[in-house]
N, C-alpha and C positions, 0 to 999 in steps of 0.2 A: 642709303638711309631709307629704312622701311617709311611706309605712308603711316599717318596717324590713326586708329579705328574711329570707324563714323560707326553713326544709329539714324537710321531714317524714321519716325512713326510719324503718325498722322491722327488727329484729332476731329471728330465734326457731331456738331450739337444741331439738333430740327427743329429747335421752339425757343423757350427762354430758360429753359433747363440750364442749367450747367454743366457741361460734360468735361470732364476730367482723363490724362490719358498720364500715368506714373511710368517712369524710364529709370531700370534701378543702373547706378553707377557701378558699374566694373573695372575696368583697366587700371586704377589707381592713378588715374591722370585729371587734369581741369577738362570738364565740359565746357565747349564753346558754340553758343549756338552759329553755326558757320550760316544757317538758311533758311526763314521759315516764311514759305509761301501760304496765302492765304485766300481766300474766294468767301465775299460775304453776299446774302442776298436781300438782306436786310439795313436798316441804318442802323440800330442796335448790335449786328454783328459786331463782336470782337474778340481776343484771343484774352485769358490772365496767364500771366508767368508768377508762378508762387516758387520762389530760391530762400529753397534751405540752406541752412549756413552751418558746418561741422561746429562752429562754436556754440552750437544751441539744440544740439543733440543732447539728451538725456536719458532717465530711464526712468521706466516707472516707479514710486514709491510703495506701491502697494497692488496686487494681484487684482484685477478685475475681468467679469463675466461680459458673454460675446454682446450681451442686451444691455452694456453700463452705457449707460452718458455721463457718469461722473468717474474722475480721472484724478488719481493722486499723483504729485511730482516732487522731487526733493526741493530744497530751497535756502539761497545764500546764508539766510539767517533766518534763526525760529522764529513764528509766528508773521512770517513775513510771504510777499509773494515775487520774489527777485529769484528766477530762475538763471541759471549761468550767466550774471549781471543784467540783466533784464528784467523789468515790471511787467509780467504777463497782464496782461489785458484785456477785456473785450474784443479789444480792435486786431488783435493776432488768429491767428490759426493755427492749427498743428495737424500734424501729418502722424495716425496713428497706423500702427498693424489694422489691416482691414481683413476682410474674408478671402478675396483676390487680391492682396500685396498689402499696398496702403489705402488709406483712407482719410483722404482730406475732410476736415474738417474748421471749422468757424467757432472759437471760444466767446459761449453763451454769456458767462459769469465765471469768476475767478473770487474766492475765499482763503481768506488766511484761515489757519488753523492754530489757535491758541498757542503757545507752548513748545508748537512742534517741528519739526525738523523738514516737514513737509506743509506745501496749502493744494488746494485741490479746486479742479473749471470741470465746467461742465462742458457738453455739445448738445444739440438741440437732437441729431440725429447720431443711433450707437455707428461703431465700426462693423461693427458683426464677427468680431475675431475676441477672444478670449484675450487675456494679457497678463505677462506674469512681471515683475520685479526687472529679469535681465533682459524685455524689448526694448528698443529705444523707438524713442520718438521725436519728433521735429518741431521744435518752436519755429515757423515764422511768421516774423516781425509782420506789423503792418506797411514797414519803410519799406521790406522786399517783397510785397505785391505789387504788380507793374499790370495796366491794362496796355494794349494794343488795340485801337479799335481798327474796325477793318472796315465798316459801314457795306453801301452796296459797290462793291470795287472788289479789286484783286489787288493786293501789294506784296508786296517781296523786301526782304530786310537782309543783307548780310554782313554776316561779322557781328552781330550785334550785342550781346554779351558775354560773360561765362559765371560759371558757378562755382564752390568751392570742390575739390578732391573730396573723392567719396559720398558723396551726400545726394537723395534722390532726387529727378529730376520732375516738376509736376507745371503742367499746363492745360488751361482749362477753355472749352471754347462756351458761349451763349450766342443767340439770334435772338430773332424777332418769333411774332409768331407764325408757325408752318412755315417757315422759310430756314434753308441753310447755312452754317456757318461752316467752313471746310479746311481744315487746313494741313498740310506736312511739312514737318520739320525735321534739317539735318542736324547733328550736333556733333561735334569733331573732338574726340579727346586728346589734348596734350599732354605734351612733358609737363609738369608743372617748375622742373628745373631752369 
């Protein structure tokens, strides 16, 4: 029996920036993060795990330029803001096309649209990528953002989640200030059989 495909990346943020590192799903398999080592030098050091869920994939409802912060999305019912059974929210994010792959993002505000078959959120900062109708993009939830803190320590986690088939993988590190937050992670694709 052949082994599973792994992906090793590694992640590290120098201040209290947030640094972000997107891993696009291939194999058609569950990502399981098998390993993620980390080294903080800070007591702010910690890791986010933002898991996107295939049930919350979408597309966009209307074409927009690389400089938008505002973002159309279809919607369960007119004049409504329940995207594929979910109340978009402030408190969610979305994973848009960005200039270099994706582009995490933090929903600013969320508007219903009168009438319409769509409502529309903003971001505080664009993607820098153009967008048409057939991108899709990534609702997630505030429930699947997960912090790890890592403080000034090294820890190690294995086995510790997975995420749905198909759907990007995005982990973000922050510190303190001038200080390291360092981290690589293994992630193992399975059967999902």
């Amino acid at each position: 029996m052949a082994d599973n495909p792994k992906k090793t990346f590694s992640v590290k943020a120098v201040d209290t920036t947030e640094v972000p590192a997107y891993v696009a799903q291939k194999f058609g398999r569950a990502p399981i993060f098998k390993l993620v080592r980390a080294t903080g030098l800070h007591a702010s050091s910690k890791l986010t795990f933002y898991l996107c869920e295939a049930a919350f994939k979408t597309n966009f409802a209307a074409d927009a330029t690389s400089v938008a912060t505002t973002y159309y999305v279809p919607v369960d019912v007119a004049a409504g803001h329940v995207v594929n059974g979910h109340t978009l929210t402030t408190a969610d994010y979305v994973l848009l096309p960005g200039a270099d792959g994706w582009a995490l993002r933090a929903v600013a505000s969320v508007v219903d649209d009168a009438g319409q078959d769509y409502c529309h959120f903003t971001v505080a900062t664009t993607s820098g990528k153009a967008v048409v109708t057939e991108n899709p993009l990534y609702i997630i939830r505030s429930t699947m953002v997960h912090d790890l803190t890592v403080g000034v320590a090294t820890i190690e986690k294995t086995n510790w989640f997975a995420c749905d088939v198909g759907v990007p993988i995005v982990v973000s590190a922050t510190s303190g200030d001038a200080t390291d937050t360092i981290a690589t992670i293994t992630v193992e694709f399975e059967d999902p059989a």
